[in-house]
N, CA, C, O and CB atoms as a CASP TS submission, in Angstrom:
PFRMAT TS
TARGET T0000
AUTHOR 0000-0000-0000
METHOD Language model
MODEL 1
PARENT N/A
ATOM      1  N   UNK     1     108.121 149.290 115.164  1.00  0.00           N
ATOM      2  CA  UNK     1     107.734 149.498 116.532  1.00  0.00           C
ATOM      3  C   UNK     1     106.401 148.831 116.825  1.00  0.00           C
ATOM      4  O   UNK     1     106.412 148.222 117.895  1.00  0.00           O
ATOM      5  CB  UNK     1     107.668 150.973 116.838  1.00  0.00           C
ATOM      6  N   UNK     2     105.043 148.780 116.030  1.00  0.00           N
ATOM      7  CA  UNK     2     104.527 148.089 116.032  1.00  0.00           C
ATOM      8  C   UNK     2     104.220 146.798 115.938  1.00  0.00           C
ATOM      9  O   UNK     2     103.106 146.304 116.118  1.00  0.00           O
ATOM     10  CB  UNK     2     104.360 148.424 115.819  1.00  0.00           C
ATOM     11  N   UNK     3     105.704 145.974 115.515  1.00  0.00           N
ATOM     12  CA  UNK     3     105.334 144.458 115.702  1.00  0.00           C
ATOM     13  C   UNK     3     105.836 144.276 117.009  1.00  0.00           C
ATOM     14  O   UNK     3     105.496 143.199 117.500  1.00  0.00           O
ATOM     15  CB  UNK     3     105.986 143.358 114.619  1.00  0.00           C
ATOM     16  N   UNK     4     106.598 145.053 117.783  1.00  0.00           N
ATOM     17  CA  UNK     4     106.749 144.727 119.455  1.00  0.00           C
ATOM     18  C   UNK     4     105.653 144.853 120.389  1.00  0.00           C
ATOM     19  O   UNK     4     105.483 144.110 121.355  1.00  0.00           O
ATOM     20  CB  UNK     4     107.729 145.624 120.097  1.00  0.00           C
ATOM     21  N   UNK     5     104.851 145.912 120.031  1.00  0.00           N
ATOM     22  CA  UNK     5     103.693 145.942 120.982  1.00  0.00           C
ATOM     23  C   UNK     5     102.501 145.054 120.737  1.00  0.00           C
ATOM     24  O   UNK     5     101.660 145.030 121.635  1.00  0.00           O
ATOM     25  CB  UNK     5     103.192 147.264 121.035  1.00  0.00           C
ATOM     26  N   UNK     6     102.299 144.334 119.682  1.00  0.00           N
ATOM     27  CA  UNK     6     101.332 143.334 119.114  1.00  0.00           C
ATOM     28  C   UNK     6     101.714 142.326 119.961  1.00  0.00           C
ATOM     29  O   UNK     6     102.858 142.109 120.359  1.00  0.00           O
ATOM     30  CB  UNK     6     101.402 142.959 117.543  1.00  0.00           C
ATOM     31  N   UNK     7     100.394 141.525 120.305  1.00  0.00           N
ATOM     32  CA  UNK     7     100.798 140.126 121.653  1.00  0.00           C
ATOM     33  C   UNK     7     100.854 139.281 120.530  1.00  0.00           C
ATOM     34  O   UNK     7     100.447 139.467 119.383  1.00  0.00           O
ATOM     35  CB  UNK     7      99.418 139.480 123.180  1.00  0.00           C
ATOM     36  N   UNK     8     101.331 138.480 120.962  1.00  0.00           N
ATOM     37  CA  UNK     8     101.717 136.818 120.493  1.00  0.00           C
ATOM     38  C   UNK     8     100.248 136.100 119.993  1.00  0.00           C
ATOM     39  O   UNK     8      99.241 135.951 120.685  1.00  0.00           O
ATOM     40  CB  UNK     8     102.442 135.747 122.080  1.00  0.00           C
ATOM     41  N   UNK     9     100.421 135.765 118.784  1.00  0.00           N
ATOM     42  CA  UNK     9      98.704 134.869 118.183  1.00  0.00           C
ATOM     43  C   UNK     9      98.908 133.832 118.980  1.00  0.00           C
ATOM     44  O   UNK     9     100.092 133.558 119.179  1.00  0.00           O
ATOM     45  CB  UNK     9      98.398 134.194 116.266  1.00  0.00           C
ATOM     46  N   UNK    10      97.719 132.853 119.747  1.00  0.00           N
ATOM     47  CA  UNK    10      97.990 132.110 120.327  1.00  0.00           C
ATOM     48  C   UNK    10      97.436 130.571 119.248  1.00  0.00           C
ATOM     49  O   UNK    10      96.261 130.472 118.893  1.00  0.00           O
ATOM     50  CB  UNK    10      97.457 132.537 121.722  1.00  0.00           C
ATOM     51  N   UNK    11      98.337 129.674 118.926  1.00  0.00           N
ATOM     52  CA  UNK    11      97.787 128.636 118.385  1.00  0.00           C
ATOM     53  C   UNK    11      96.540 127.705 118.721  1.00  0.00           C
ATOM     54  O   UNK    11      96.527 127.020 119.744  1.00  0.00           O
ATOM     55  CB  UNK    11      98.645 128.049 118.351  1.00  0.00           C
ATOM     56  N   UNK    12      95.448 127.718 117.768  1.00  0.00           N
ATOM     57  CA  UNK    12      94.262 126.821 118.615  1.00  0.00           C
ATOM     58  C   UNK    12      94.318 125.402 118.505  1.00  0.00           C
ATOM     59  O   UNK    12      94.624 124.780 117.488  1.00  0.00           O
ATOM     60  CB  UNK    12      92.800 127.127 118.146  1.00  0.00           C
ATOM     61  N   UNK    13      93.954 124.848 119.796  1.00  0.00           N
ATOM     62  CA  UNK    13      94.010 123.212 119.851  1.00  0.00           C
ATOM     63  C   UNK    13      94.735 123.274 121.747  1.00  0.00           C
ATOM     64  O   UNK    13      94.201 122.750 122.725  1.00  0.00           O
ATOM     65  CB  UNK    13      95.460 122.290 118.163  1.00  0.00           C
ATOM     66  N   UNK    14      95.843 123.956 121.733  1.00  0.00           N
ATOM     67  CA  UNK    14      96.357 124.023 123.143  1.00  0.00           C
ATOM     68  C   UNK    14      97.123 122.333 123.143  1.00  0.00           C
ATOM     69  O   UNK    14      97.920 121.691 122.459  1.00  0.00           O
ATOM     70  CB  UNK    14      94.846 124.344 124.480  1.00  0.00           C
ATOM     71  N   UNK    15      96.296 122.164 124.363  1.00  0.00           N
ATOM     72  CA  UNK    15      96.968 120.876 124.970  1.00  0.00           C
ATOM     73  C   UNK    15      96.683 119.697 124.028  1.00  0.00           C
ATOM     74  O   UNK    15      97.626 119.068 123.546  1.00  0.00           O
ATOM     75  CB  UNK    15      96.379 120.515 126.499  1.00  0.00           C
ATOM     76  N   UNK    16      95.398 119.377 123.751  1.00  0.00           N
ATOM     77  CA  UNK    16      95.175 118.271 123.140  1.00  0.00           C
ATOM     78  C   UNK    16      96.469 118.515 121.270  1.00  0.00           C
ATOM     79  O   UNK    16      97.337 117.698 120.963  1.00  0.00           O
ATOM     80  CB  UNK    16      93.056 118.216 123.001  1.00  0.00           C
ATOM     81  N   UNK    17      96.304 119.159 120.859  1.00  0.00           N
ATOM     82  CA  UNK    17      96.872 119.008 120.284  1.00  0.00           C
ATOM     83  C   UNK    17      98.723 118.573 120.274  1.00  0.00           C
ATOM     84  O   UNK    17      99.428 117.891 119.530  1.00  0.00           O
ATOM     85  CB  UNK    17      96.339 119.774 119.943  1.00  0.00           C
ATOM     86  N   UNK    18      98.890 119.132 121.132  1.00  0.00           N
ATOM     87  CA  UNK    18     100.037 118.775 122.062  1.00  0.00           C
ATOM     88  C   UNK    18     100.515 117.305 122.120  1.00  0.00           C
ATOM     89  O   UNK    18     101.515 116.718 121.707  1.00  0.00           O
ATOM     90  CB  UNK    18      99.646 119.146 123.442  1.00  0.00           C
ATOM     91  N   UNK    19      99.333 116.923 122.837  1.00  0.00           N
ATOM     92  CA  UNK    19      99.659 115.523 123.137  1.00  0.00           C
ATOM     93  C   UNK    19      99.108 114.718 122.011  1.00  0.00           C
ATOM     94  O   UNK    19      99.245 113.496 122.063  1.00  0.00           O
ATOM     95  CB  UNK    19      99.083 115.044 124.519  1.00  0.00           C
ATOM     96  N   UNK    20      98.402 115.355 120.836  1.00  0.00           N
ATOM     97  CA  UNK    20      98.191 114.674 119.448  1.00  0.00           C
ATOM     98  C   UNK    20     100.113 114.381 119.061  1.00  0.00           C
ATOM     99  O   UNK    20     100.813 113.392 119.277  1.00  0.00           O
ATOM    100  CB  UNK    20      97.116 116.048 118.069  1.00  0.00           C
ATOM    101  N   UNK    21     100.332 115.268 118.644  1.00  0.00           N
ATOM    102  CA  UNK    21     101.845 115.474 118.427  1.00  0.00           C
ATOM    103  C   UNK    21     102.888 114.595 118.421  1.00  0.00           C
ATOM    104  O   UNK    21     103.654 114.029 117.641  1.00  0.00           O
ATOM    105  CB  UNK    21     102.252 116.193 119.207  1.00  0.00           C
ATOM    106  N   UNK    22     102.553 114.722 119.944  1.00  0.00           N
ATOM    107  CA  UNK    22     103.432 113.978 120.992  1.00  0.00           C
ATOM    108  C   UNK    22     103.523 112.564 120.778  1.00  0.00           C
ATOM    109  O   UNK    22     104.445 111.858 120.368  1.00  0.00           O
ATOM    110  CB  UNK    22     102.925 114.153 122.388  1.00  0.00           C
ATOM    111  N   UNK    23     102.115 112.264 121.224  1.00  0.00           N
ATOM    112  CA  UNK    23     101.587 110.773 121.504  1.00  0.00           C
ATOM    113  C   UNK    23     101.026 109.782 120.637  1.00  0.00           C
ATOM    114  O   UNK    23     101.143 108.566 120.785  1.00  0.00           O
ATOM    115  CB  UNK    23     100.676 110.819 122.316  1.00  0.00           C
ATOM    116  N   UNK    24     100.333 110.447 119.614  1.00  0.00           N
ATOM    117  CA  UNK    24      99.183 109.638 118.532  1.00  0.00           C
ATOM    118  C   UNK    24      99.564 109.808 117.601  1.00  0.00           C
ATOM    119  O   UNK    24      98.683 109.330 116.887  1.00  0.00           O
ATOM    120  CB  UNK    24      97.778 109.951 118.354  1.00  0.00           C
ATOM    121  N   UNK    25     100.847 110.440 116.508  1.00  0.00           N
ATOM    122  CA  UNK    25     101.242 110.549 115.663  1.00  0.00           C
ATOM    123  C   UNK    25     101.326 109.380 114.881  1.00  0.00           C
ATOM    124  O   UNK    25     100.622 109.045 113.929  1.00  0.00           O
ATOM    125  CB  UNK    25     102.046 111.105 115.880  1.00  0.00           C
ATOM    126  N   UNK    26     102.225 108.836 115.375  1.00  0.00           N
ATOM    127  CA  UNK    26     102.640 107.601 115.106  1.00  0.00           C
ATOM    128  C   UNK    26     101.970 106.342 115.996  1.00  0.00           C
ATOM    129  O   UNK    26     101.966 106.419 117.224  1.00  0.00           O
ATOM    130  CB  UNK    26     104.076 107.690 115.261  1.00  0.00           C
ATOM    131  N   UNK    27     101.479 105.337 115.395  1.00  0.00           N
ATOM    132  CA  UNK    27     100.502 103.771 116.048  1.00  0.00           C
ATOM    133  C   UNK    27     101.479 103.565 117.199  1.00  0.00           C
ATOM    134  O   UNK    27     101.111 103.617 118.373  1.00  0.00           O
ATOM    135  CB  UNK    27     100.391 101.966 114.789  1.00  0.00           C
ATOM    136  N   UNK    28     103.210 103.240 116.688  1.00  0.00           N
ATOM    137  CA  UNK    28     103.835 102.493 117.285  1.00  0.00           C
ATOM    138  C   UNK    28     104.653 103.009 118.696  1.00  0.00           C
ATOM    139  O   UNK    28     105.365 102.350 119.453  1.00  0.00           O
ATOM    140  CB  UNK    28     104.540 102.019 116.318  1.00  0.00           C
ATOM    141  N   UNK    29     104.232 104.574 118.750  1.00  0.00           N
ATOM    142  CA  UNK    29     104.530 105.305 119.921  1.00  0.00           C
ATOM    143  C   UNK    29     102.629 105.498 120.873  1.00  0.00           C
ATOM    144  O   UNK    29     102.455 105.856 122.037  1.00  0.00           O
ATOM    145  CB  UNK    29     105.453 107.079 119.229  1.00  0.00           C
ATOM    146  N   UNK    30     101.923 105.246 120.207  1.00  0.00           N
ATOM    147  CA  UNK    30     100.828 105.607 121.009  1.00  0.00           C
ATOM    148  C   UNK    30     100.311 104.107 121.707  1.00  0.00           C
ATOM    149  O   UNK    30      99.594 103.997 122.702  1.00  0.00           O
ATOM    150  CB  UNK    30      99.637 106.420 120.022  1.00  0.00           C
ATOM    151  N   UNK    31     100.830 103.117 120.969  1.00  0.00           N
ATOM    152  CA  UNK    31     100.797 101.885 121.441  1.00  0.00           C
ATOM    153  C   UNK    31     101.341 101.862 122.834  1.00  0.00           C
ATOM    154  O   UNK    31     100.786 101.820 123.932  1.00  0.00           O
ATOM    155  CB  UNK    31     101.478 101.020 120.564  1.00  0.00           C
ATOM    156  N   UNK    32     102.745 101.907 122.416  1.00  0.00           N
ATOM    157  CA  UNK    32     103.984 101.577 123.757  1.00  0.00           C
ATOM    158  C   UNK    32     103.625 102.836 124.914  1.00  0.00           C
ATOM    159  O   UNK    32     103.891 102.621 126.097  1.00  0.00           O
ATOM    160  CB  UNK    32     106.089 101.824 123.052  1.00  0.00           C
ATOM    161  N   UNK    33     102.977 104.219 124.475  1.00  0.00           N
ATOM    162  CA  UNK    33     102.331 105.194 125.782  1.00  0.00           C
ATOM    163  C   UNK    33     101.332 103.863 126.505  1.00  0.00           C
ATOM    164  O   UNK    33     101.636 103.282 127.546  1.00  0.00           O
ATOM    165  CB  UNK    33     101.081 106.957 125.066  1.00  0.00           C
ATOM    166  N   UNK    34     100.394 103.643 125.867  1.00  0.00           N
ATOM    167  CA  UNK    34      99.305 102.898 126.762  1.00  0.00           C
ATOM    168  C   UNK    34      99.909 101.940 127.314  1.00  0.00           C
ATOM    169  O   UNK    34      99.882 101.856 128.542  1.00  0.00           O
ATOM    170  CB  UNK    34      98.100 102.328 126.102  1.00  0.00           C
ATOM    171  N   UNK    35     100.573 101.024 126.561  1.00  0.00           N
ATOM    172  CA  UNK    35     101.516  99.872 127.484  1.00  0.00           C
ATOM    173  C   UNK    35     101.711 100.400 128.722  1.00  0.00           C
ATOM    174  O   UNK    35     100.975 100.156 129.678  1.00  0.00           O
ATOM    175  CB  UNK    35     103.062  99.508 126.918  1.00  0.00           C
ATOM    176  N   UNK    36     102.961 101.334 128.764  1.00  0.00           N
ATOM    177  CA  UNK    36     103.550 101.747 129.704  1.00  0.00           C
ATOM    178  C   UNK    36     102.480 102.632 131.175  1.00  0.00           C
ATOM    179  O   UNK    36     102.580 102.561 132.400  1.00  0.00           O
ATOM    180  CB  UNK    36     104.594 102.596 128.882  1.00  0.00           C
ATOM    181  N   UNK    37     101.689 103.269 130.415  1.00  0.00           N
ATOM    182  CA  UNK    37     100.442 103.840 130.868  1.00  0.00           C
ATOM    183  C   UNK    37      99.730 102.726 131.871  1.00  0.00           C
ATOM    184  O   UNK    37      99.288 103.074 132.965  1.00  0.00           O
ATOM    185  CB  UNK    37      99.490 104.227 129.536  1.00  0.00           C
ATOM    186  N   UNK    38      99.664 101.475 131.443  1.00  0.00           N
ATOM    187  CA  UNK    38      98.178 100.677 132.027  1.00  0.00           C
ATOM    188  C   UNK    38      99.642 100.398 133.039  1.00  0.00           C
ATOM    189  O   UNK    38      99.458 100.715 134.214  1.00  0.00           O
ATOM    190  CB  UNK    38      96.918  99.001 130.889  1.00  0.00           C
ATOM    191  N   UNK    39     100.909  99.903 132.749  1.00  0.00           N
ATOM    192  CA  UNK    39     101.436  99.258 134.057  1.00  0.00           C
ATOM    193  C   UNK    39     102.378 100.143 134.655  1.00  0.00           C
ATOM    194  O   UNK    39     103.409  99.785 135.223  1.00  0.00           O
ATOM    195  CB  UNK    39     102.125  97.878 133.850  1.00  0.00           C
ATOM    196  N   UNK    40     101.904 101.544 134.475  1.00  0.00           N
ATOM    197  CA  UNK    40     102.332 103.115 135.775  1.00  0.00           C
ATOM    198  C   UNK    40     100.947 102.646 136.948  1.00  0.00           C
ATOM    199  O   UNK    40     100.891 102.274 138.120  1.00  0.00           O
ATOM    200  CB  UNK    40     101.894 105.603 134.727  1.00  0.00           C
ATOM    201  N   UNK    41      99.857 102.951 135.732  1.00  0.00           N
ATOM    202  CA  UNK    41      98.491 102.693 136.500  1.00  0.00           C
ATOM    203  C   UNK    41      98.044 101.212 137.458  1.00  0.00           C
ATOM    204  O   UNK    41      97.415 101.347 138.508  1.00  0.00           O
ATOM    205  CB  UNK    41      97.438 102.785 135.305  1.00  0.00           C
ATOM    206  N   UNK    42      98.351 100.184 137.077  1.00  0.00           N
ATOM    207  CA  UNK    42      98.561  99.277 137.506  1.00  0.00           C
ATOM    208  C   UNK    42      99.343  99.391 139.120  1.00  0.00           C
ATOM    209  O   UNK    42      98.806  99.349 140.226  1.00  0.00           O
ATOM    210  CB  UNK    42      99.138  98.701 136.450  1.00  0.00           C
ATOM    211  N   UNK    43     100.840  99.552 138.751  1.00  0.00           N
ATOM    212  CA  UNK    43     101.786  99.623 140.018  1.00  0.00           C
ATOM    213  C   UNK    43     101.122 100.632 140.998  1.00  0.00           C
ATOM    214  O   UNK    43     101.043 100.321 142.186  1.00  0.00           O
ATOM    215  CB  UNK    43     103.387 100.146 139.624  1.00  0.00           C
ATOM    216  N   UNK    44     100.709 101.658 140.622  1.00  0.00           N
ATOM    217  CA  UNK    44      99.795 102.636 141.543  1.00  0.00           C
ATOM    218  C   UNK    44      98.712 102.374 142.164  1.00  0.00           C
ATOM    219  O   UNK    44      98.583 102.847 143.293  1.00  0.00           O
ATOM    220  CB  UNK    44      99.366 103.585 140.974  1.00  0.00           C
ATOM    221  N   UNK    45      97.862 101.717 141.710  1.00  0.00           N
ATOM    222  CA  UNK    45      96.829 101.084 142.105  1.00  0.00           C
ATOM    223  C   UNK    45      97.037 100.252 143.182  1.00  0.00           C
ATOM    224  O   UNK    45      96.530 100.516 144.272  1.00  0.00           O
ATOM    225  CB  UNK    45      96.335 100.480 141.170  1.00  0.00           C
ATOM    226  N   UNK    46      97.914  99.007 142.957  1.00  0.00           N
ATOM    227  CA  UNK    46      98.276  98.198 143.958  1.00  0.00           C
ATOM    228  C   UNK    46      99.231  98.465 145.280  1.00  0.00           C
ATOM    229  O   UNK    46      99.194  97.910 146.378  1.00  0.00           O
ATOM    230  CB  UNK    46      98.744  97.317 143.306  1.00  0.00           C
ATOM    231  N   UNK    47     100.258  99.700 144.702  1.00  0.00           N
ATOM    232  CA  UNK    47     100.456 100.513 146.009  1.00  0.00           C
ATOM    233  C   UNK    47      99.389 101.090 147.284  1.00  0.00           C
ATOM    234  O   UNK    47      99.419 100.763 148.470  1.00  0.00           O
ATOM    235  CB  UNK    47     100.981 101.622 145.491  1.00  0.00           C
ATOM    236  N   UNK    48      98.496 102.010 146.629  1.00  0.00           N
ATOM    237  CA  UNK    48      97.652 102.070 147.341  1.00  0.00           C
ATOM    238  C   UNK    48      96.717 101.547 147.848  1.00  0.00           C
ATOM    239  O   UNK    48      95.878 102.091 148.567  1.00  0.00           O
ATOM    240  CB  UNK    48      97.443 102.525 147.180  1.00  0.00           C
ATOM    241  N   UNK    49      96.782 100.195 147.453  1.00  0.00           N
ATOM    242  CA  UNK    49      95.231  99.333 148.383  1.00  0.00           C
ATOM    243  C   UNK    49      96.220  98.567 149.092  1.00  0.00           C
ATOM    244  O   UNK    49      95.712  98.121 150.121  1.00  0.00           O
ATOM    245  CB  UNK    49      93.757  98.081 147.339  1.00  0.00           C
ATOM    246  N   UNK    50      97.266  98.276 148.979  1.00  0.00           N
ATOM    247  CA  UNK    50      98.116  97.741 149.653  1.00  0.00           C
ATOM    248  C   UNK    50      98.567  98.707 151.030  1.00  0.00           C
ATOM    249  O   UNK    50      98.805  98.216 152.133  1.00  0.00           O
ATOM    250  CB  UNK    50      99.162  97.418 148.673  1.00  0.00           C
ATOM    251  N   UNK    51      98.609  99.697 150.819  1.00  0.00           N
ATOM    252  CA  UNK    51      98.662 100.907 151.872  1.00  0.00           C
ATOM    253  C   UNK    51      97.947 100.964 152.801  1.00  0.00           C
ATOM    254  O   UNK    51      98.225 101.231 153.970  1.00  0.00           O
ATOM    255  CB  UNK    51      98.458 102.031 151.461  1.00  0.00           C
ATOM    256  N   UNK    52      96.253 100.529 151.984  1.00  0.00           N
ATOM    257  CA  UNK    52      95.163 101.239 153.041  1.00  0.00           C
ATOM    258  C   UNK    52      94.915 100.042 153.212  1.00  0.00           C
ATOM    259  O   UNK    52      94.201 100.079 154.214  1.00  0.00           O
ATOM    260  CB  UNK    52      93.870 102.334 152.686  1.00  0.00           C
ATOM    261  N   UNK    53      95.025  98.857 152.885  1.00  0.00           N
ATOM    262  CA  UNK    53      94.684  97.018 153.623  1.00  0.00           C
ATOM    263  C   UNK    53      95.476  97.052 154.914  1.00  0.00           C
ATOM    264  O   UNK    53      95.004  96.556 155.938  1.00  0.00           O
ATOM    265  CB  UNK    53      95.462  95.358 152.502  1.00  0.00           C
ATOM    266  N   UNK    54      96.882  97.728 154.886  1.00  0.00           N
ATOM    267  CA  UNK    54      98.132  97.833 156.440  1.00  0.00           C
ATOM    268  C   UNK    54      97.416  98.919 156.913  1.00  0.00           C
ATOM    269  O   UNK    54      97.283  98.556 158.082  1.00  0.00           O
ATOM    270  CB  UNK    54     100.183  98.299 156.233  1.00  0.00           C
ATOM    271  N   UNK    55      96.967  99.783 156.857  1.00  0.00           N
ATOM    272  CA  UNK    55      96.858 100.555 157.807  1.00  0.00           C
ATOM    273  C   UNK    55      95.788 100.570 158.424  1.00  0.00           C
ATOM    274  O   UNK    55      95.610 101.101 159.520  1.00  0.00           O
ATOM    275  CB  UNK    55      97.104 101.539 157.532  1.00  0.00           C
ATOM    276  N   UNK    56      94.655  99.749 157.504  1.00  0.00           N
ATOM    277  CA  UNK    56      92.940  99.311 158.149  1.00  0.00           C
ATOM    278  C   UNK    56      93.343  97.702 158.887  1.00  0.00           C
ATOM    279  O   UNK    56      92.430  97.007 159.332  1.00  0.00           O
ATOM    280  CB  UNK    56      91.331  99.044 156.405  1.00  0.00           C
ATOM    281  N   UNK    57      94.779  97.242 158.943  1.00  0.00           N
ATOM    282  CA  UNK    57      94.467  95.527 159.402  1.00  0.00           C
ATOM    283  C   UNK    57      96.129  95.952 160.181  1.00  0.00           C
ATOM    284  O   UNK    57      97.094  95.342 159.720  1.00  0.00           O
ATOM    285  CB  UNK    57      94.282  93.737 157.657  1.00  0.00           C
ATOM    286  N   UNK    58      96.322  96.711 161.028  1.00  0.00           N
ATOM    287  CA  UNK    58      97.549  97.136 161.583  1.00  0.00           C
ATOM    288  C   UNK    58      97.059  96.581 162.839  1.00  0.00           C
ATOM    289  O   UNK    58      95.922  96.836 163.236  1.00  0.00           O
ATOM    290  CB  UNK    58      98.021  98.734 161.494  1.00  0.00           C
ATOM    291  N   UNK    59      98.047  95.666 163.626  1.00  0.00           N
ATOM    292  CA  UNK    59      97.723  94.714 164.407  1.00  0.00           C
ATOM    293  C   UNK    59      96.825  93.942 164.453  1.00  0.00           C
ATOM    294  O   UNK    59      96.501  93.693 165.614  1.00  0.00           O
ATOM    295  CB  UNK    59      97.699  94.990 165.178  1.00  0.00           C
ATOM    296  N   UNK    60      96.080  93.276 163.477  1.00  0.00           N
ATOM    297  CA  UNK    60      95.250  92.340 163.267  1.00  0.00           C
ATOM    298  C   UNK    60      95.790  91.144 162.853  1.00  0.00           C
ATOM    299  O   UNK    60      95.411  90.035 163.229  1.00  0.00           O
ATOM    300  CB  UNK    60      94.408  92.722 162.497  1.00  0.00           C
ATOM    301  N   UNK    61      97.246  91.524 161.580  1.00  0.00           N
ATOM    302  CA  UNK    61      97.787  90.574 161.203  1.00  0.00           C
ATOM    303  C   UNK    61      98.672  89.094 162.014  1.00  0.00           C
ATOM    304  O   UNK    61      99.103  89.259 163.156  1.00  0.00           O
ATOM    305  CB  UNK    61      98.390  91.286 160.526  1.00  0.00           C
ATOM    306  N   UNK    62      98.845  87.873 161.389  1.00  0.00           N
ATOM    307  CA  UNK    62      99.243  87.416 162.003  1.00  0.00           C
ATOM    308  C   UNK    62     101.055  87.567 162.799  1.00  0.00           C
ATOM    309  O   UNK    62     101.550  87.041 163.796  1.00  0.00           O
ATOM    310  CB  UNK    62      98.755  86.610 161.405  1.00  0.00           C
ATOM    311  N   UNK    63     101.743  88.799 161.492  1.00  0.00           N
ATOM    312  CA  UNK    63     102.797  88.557 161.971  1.00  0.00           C
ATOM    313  C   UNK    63     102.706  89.674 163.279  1.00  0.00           C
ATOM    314  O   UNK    63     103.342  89.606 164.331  1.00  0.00           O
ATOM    315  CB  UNK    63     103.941  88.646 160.862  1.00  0.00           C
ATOM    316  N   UNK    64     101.766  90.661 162.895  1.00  0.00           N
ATOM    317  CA  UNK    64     101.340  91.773 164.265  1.00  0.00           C
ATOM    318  C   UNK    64     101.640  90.978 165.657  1.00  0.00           C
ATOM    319  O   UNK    64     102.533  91.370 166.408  1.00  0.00           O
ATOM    320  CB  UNK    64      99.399  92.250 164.288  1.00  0.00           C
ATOM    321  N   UNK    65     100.838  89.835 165.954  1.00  0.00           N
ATOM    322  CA  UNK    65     100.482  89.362 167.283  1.00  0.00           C
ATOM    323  C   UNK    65     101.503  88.227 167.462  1.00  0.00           C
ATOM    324  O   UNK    65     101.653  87.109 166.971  1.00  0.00           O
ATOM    325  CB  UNK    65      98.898  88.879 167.424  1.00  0.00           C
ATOM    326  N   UNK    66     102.319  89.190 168.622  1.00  0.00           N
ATOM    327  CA  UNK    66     103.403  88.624 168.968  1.00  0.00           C
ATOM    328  C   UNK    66     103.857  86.753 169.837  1.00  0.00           C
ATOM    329  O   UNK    66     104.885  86.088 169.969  1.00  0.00           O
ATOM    330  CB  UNK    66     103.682  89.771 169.725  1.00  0.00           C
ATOM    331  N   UNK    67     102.171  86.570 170.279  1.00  0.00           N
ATOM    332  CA  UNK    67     102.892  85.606 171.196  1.00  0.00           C
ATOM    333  C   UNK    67     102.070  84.288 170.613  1.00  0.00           C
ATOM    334  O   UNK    67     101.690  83.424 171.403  1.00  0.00           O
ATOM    335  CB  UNK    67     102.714  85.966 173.048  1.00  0.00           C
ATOM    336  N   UNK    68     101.893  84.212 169.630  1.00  0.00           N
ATOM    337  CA  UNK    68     101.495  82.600 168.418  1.00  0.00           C
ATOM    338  C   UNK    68     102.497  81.943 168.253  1.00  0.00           C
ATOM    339  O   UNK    68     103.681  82.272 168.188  1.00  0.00           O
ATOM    340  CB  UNK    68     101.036  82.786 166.725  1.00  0.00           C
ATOM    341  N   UNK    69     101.932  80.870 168.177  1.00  0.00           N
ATOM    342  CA  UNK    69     102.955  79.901 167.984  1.00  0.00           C
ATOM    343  C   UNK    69     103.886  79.864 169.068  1.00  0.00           C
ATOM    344  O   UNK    69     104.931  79.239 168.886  1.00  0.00           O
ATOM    345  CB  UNK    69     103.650  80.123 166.784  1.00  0.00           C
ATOM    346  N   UNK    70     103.716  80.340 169.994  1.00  0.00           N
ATOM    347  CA  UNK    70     104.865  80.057 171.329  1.00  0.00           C
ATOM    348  C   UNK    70     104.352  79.186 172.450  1.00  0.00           C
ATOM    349  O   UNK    70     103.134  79.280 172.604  1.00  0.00           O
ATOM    350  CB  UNK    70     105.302  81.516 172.149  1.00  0.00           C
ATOM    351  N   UNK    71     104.960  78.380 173.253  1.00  0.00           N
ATOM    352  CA  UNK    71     104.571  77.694 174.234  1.00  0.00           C
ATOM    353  C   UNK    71     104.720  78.465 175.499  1.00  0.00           C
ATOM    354  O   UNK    71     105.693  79.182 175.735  1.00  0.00           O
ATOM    355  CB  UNK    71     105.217  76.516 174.223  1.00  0.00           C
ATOM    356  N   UNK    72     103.380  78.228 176.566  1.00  0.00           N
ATOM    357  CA  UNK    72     103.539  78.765 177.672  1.00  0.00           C
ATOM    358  C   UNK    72     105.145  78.580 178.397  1.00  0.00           C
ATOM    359  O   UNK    72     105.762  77.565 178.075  1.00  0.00           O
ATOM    360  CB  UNK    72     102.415  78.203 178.428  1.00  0.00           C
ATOM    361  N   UNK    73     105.746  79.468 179.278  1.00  0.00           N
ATOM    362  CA  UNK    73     106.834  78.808 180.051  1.00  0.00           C
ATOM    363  C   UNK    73     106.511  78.487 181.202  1.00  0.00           C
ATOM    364  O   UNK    73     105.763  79.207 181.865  1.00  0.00           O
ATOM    365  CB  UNK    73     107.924  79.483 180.195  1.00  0.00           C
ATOM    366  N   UNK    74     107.059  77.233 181.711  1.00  0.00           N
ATOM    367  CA  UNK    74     106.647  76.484 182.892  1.00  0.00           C
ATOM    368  C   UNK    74     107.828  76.930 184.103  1.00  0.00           C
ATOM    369  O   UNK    74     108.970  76.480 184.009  1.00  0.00           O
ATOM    370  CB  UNK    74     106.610  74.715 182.499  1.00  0.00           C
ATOM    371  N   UNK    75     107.621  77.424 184.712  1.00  0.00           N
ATOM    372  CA  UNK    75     108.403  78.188 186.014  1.00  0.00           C
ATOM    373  C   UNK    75     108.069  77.381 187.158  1.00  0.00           C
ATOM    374  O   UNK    75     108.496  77.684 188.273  1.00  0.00           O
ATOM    375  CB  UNK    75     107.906  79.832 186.353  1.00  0.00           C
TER
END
């Protein structure tokens, strides 16, 4: 009856150890994380400045302004 009411030992290290485990065990898996890592980080990066360049140059651009490159019409 007493090993039911005893809480759970909690293992020390938590997360980092976790992602020791996980990630750094092995060279050839902690390698291919960062690979994959720099070009998540990468694609994200360029999403968002790409986001906030359209939405700070929204009608400024050339394809914005509709009447370039057109000739007056002569009526």
């Amino acid at each position: 009856m007493d090993s039911l009411l005893k809480k759970p030992v909690r293992k020390p290290g938590g997360f980092y150890e976790g992602a020791y485990k996980l990630f750094m065990r092995r060279n050839s898996v902690y390698v291919t994380v960062i690979i994959i890592g720099a070009f998540a980080g990468e694609r994200a990066v360029d999403y968002g400045v790409k986001k906030l360049w359209e939405n700070n140059n929204k009608g400024k651009r050339y394809e914005d302004i509709s009447v370039l490159g057109q000739r007056p019409v002569d009526e």
